[in-house]
C-alpha positions in Angstrom: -36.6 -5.9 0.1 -38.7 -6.1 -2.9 -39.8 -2.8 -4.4 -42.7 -2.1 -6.5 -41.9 0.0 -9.6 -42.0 3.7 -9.3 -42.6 6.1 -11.9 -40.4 9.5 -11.4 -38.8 12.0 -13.6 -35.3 11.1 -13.8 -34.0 14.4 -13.8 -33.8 15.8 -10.1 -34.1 19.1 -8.8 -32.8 20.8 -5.6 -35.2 19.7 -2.8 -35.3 21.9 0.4 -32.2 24.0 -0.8 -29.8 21.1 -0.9 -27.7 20.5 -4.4 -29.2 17.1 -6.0 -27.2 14.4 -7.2 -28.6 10.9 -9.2 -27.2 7.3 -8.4 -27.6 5.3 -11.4 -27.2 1.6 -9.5 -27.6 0.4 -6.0 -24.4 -2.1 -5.9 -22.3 -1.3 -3.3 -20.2 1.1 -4.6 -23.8 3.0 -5.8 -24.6 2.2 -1.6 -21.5 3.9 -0.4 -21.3 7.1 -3.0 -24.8 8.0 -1.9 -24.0 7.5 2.1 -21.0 9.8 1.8 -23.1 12.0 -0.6 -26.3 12.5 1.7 -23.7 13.0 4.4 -21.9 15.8 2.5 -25.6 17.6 2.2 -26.7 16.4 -0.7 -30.4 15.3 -1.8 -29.6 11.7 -3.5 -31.9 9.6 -5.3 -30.6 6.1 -6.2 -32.4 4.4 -9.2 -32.1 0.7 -9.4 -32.9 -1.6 -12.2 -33.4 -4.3 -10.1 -36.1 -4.7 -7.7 -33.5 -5.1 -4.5 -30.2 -3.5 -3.7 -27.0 -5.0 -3.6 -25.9 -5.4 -7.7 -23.7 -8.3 -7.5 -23.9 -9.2 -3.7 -27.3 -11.1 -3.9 -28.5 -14.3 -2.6 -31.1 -17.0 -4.1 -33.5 -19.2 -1.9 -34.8 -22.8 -2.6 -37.3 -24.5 -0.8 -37.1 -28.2 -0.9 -38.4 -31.2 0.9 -35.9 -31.5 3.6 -36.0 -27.7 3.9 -35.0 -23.9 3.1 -31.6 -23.1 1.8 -29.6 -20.2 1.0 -26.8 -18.9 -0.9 -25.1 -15.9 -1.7 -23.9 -15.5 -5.1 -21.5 -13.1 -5.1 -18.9 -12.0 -2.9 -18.1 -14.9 -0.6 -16.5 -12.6 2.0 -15.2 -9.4 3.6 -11.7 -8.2 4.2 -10.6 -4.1 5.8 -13.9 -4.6 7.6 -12.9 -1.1 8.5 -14.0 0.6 5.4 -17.2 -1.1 6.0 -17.3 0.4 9.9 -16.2 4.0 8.1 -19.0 4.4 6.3 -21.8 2.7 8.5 -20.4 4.9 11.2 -21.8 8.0 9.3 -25.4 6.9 9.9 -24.9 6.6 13.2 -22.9 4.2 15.7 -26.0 1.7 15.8 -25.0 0.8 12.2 -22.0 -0.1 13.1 -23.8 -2.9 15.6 -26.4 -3.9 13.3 -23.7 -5.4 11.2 -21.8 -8.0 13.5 -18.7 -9.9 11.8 -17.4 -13.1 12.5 -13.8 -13.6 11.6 -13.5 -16.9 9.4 -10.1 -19.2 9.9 -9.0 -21.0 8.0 -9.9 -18.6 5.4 -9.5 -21.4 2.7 -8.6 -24.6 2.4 -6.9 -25.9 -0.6 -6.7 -29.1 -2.1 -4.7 -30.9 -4.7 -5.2 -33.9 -6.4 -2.7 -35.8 -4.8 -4.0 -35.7 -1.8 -2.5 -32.8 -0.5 -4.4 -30.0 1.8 -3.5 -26.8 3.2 -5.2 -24.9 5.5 -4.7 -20.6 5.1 -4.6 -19.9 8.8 -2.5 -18.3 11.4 0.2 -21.6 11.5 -0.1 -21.0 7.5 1.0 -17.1 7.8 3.5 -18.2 10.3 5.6 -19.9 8.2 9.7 -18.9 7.3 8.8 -18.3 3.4 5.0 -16.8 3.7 6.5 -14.5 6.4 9.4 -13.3 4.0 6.8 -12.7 1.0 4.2 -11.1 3.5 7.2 -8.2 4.5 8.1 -7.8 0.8 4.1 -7.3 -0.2 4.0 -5.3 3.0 5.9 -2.5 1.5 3.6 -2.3 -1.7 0.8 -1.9 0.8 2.2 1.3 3.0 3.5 2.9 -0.4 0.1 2.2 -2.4 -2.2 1.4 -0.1 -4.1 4.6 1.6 -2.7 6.5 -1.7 -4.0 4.2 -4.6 -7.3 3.1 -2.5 -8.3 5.9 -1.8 -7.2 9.0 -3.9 -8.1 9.3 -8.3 -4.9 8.8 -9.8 -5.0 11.9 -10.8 -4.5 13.0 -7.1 -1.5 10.2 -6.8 1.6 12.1 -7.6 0.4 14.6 -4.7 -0.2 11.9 -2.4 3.1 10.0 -2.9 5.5 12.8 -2.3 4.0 14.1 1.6 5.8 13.3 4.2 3.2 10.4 5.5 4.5 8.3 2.4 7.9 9.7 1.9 9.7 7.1 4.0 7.6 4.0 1.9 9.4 5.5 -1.4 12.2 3.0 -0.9 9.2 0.0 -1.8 8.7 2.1 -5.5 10.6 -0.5 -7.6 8.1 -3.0 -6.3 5.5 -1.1 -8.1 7.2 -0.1 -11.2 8.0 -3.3 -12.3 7.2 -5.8 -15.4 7.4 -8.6 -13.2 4.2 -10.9 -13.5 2.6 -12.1 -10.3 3.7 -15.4 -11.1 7.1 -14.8 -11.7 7.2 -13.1 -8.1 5.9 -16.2 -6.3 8.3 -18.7 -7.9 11.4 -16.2 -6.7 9.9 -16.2 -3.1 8.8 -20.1 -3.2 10.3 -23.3 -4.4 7.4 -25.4 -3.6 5.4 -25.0 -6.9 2.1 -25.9 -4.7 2.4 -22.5 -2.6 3.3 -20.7 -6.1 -0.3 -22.1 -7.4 -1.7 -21.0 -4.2 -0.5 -17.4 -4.2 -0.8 -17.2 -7.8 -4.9 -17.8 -7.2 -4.8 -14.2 -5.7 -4.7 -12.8 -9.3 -8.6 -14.7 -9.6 -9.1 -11.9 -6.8 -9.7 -9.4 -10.0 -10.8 -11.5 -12.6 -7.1 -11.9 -14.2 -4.5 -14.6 -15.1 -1.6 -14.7 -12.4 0.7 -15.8 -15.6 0.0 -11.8 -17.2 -1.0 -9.7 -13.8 1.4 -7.3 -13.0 3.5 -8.5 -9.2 2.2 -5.4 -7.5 -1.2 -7.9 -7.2 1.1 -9.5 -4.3 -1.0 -7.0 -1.8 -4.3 -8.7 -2.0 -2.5 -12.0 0.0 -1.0 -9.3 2.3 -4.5 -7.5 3.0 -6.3 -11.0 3.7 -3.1 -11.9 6.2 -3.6 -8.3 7.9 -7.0 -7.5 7.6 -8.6 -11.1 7.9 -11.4 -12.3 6.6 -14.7 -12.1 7.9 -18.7 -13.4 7.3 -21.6 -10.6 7.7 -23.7 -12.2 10.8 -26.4 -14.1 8.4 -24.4 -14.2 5.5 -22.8 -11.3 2.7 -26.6 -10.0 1.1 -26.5 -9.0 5.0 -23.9 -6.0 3.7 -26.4 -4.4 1.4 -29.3 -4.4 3.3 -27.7 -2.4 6.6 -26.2 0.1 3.3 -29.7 0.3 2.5 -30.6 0.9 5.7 -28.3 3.5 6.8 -28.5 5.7 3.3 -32.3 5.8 4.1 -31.3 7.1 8.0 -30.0 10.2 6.0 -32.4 11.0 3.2 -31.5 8.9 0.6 -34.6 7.7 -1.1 -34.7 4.4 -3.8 -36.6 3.5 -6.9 -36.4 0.5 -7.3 -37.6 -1.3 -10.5 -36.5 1.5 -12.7 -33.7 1.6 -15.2 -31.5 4.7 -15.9 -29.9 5.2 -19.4 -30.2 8.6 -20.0 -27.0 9.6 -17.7 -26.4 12.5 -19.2 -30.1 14.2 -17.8 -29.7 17.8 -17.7 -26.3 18.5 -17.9 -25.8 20.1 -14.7 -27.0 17.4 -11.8 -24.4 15.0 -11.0 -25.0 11.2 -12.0 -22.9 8.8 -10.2 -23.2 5.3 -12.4 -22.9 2.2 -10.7 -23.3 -0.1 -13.5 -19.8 -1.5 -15.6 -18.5 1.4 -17.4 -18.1 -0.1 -20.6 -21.9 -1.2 -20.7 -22.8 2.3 -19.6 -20.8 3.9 -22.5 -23.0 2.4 -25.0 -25.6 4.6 -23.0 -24.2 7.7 -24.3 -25.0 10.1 -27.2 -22.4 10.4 -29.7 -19.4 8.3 -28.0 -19.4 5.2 -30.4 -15.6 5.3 -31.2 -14.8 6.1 -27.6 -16.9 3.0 -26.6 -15.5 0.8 -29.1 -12.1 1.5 -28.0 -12.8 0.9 -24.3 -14.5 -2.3 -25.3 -11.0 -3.5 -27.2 -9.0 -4.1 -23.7 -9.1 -7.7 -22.5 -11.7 -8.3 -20.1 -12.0 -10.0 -16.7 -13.1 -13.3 -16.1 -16.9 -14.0 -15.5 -17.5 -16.8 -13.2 -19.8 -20.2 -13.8 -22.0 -21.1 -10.6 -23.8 -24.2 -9.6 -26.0 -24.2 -6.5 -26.2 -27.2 -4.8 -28.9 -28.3 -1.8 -26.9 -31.2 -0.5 -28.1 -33.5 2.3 -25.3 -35.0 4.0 -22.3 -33.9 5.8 -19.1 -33.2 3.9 -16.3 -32.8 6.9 -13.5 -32.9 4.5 -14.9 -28.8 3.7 -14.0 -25.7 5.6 -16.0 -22.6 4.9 -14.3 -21.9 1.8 -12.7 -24.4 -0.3 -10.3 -24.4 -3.5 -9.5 -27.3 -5.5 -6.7 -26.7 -7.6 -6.3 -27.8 -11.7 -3.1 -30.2 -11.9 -2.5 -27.5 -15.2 -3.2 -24.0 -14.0 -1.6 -22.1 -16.8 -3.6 -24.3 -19.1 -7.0 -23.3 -16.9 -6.2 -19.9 -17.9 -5.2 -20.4 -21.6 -8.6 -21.8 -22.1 -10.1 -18.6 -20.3 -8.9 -16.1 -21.7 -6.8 -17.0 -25.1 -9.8 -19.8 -26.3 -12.6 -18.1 -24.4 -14.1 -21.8 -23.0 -14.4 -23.5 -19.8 -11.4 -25.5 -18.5 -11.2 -29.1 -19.5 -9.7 -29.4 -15.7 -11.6 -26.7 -13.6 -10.0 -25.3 -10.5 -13.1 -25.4 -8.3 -14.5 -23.1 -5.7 -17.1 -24.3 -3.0 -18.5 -22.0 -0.1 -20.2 -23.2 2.9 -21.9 -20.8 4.6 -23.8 -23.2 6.7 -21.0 -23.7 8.4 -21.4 -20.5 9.9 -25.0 -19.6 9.2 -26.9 -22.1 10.7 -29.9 -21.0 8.7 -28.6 -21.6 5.3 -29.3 -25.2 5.3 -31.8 -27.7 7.1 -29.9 -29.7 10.0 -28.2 -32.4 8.7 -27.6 -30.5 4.9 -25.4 -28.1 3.3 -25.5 -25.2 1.0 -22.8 -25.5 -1.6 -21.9 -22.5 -3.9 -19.6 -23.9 -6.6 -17.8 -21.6 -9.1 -15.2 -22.1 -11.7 -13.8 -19.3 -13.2 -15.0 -18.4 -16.6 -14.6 -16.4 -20.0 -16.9 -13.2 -20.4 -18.7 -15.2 -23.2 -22.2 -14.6 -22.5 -23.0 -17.2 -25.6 -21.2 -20.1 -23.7 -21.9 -23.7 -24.1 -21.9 -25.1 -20.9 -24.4 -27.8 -21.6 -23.4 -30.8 -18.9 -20.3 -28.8 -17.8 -21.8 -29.2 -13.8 -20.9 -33.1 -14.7 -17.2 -31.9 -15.7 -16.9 -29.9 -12.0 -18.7 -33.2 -9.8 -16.4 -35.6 -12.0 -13.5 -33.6 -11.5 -14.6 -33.3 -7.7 -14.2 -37.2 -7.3 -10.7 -37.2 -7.8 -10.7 -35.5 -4.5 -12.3 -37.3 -2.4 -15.8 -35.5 -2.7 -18.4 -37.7 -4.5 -21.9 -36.2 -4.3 -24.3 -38.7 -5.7 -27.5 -37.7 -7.2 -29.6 -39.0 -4.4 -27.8 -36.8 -2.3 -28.6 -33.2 -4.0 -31.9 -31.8 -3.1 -31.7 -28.9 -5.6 -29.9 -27.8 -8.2 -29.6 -24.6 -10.4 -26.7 -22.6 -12.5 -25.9 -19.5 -14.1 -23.1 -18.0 -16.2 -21.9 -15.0 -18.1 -24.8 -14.7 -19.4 -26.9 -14.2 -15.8 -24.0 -11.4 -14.6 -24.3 -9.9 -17.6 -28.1 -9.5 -17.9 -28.5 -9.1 -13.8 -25.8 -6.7 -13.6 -25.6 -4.6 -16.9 -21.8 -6.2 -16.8 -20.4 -6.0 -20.4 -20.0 -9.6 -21.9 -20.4 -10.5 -18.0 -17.2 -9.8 -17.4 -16.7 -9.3 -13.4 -14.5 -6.5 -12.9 -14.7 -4.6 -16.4 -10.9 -4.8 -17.7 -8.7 -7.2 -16.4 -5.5 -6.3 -14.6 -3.2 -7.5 -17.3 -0.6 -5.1 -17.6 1.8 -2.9 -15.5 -0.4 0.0 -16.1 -3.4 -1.5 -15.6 -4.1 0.0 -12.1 -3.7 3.6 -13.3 -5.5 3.5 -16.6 -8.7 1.7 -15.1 -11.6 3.9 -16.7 -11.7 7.3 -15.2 -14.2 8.1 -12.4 -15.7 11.4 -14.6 -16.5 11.1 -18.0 -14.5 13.5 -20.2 -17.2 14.7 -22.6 -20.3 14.6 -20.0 -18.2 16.5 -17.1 -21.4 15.7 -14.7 -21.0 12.0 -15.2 -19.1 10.3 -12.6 -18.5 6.0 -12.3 -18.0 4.5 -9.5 -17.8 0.3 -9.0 -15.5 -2.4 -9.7 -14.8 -1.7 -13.4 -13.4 1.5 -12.4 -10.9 2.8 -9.8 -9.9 1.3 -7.6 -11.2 -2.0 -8.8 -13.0 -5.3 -8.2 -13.7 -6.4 -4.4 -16.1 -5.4 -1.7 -13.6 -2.6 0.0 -12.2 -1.3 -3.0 -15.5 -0.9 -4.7 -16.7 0.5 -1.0 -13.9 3.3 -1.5 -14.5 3.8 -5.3 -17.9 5.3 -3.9 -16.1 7.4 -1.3 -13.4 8.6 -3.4 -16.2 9.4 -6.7 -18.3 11.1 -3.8 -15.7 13.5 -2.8 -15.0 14.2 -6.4 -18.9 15.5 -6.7 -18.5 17.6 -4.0 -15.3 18.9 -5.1 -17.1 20.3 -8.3 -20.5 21.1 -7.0 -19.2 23.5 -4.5 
């Protein structure tokens, strides 16, 4: 879907009678805001640095001599594939179809060094103690769930007290609690390799299980409930059937063509869909406001290798972990030292397990990530010899014979790809009690026709919350434009 620049004044004007609104962004919470904008009535233009959509979902090719691969190098997959069907659906139902899911089980394996694996699957979820911490997370879900997802906190207090919710009031002290994540999965666990395990949700946000609030115990619950499933050819799929369906209802793209100037007219609505605190160094006259924002502790950023590997690795599912034998020390190095882990905990996708494509016959694709401190100035000269040596210890030995094509990327790559600040993945990390409610607020409140949608803002980081944040900052631009 490359796009030749465009040249166009930023500042729109009502076309044919309809009220005009500017999408600074086409990630996809920028995507979603302008489907539920053109489908409100509005004229949307969507203005993207970048010369495809997507932000963060993209995907790299490599052609080597065994073959094309593939990789996407962002999110690895999908969960409340509903969200996804909500908004598809208002283009039309053959939206819905273009975007077939397969659901992926096991939706991880996970390995320890002593030789130990575990597979997340339906036998997994079936178990005495999972069961007993899936009710207890269950009751964050109904209280928080449809109210926190997708309502501005603003609209929270209003949405807790109907009668829908009034019976899931009991669950409250589940929310307002100082309990670290952590702390909750060694009350509901004995075995201290399941409290690694559902201490690795907190990575779900960019944030240290050892600081993130308990409350982060719904993201295991939404993956048990909502599964987890693979776009038909692979996650950039998601993006381009967006695309597809906000051009179905007006929408029209410029791609190539960077937005700072959010403020434009004062009057026509901008929805950003870059990292709030990048985007508040875009505006006049907000240095102290910026600087403030820009004290919180961020989120993690993420170090990638891309491997072409030829050879079959059976040991792998679709999506592996390999756990540190040290965890809290993994995350002391993140985010107290800002440096990569002496002993990683290593992520590999797949894909071709499930997208034939992806790989030649006879090869794999492997995406390989280890999570990382928004440094964009990080050394990681000969760190991809840390992750493979680490790697041996399980079992997996890739020898250089064997890898067909090789490339990585860091902080610094997010950061200058995505206009993420420091290259920090989901703006702020979650690393207080609070932190879901005082995320950086969907309208700016100096420039009242600036709105922020995305995973730095509410409700956060991951494919259906950002999805929502574009729904929820949609309706709030409809609210005031009426």
């Amino acid at each position: 879907m490359d796009r030749s620049a465009v040249s166009v004044n930023c500042l729109s004007v009502k076309a044919g009678g309809k009220k005009s609104v500017r999408v600074v962004g086409a990630g996809l919470g920028g995507l979603s805001a302008a489907i539920h904008l053109a489908n409100a009535g509005f004229h949307v233009e969507v203005f993207e640095k970048n010369s495809t959509v997507g932000g963060k979902a993209a995907e790299y090719h490599a052609k080597t001599r065994a073959g094309n691969f593939r990789w996407d190098v962002g999110p690895s997959l999908l969960t409340m594939p509903d969200v996804l069907r909500e908004i598809l659906a208002l283009a039309g139902e053959q939206y819905v179809e273009s975007c077939p899911l397969l659901r992926i089980s096991p939706t991880c394996r996970y390995f320890w060094s002593d030789g130990t694996v575990v597979d997340e699957d339906d036998v997994f979820w079936s178990r005495e103690d999972v069961r007993k911490y899936l009710n207890y997370a269950e009751g964050i879900y109904k209280l928080s769930g449809e109210v926190y997802l997708r309502s501005r906190p603003q609209e929270w207090w209003r949405a807790l007290f109907n009668l829908n919710t009034w019976g899931a009031l009991r669950h409250f002290p589940k929310i307002a609690t100082f309990c670290t994540l952590h702390d909750l999965n060694t009350r509901f666990f004995h075995d201290p390799k399941l409290v690694q395990l559902f201490d690795r949700f907190a990575t779900y946000n960019g944030s240290s299980p050892y600081v993130t609030p308990a409350t982060f115990a719904i993201i295991p619950y939404i993956e048990h409930a909502f599964g987890s499933w693979l776009p038909e050819g692979g996650m950039a799929r998601l993006p381009e059937v967006l695309y597809n369906a906000a051009q179905s209802l007006g929408v029209k793209f410029y791609f190539n063509h960077e937005v700072r100037d959010l403020v434009g007219d004062g009057v026509t609505p901008t929805v950003c869909n870059a990292d709030v605190l990048s985007a508040e160094g875009w505006l006049p006259s907000q240095e102290a406001r910026t600087k403030r924002l820009r004290q919180r502790p961020l989120s993690c950023s993420a170090w990638v290798m891309l491997l072409a590997v030829r050879g079959s690795y059976t040991s792998l599912s679709h999506h592996n972990i390999f756990f540190s034998d040290n965890y809290h020390r993994e995350f002391e190095h993140i985010f107290l030292r800002g440096r990569l882990p002496e002993e990683p905990t290593i992520y590999i996708s797949v894909t071709s397990r499930h997208v034939p494509g992806d790989a030649p016959n006879g090869c794999e694709n492997w995406f390989v990530l280890v999570n990382a401190p928004a440094e964009p100035e990080l050394n990681d000269s000969g760190y991809e010899n840390v992750v493979l040596e680490r790697l041996q210890k399980f079992g997996v030995e890739v020898k250089q014979d064997k890898i067909l094509h090789f490339y990585k990327f860091g902080p610094r790559y997010v950061r200058d790809r995505d206009n993420s600040w420091r290259g920090a993945l989901y703006g702020w990390a979650s690393h207080s009690p609070m932190s879901a409610a005082l995320r950086p607020p969907m309208r700016h409140p100096t420039f009242k026709n600036v709105f922020f949608c995305g995973g730095s803002t509410h409700p956060g980081g991951g494919i259906p919350l950002v999805l929502l944040s574009g729904k929820i900052v949609a309706r709030a631009v409809a609210g005031v434009s009426r």
